[in-house]
C-alpha positions in Angstrom: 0.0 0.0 0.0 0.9 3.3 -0.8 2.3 5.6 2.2 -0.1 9.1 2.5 1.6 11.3 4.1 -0.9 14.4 3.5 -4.0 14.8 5.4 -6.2 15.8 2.5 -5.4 15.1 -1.5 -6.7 16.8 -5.0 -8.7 15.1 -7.1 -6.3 14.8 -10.0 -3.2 13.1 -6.7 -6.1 10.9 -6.2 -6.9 10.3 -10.0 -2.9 9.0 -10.4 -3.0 7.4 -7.3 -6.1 5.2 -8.3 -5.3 5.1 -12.1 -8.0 6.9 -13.4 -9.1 10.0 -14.7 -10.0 13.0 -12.5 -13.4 13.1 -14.0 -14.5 9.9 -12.5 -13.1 11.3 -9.1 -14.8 14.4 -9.5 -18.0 11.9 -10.5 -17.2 10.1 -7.4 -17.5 13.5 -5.3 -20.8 14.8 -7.2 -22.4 11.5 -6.5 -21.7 10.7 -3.1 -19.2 7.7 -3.2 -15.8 9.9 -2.2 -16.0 12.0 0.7 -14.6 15.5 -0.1 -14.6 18.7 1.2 -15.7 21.5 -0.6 -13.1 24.8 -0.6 -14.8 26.6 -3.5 -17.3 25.8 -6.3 -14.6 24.4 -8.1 -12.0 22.9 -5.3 -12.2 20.0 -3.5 -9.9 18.2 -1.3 -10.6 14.5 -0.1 -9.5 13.4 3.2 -6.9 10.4 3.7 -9.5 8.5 4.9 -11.6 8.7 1.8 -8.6 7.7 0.1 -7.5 5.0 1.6 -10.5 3.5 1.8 -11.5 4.4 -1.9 -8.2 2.2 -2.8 -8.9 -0.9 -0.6 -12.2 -1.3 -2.6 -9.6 -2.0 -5.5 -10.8 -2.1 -9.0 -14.8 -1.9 -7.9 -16.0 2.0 -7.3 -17.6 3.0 -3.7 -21.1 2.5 -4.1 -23.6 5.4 -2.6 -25.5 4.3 0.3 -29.3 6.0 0.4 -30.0 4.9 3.9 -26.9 5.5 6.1 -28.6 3.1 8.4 -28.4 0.2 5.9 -25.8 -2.1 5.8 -23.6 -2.6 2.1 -22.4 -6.1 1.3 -18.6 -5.7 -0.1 
């Protein structure tokens, strides 16, 4: 596993870390599978956390949970 030594990341650092394009991070963001936090209406920055867990998932993409109650089969 890759060492993060920042507390929060860009989209595009979190784009080359996962191997894909920003867009789909930014895609991530806008539909509520990455965490982020909002700086502007164009910045984001996504915690470590969100990061981590994003690449432990691997290849499949966080899936949106409608009930935070629920429980998610991995």
């Amino acid at each position: 596993m890759t060492r993060l030594p920042k507390a929060f990341y860009s989209p595009s650092e979190v784009a080359r870390l996962a191997s894909v394009s920003s867009s789909t991070i930014l895609k991530y963001i806008h539909d509520g599978r990455l965490a982020a936090v909002r700086l502007s209406k164009r910045t984001y920055r996504i915690p470590r956390k969100s990061v981590i867990r994003m690449l432990e998932l691997g290849a499949r993409p966080p899936r949106r949970v409608e009930d935070p109650t629920a429980s998610v089969d991995l």
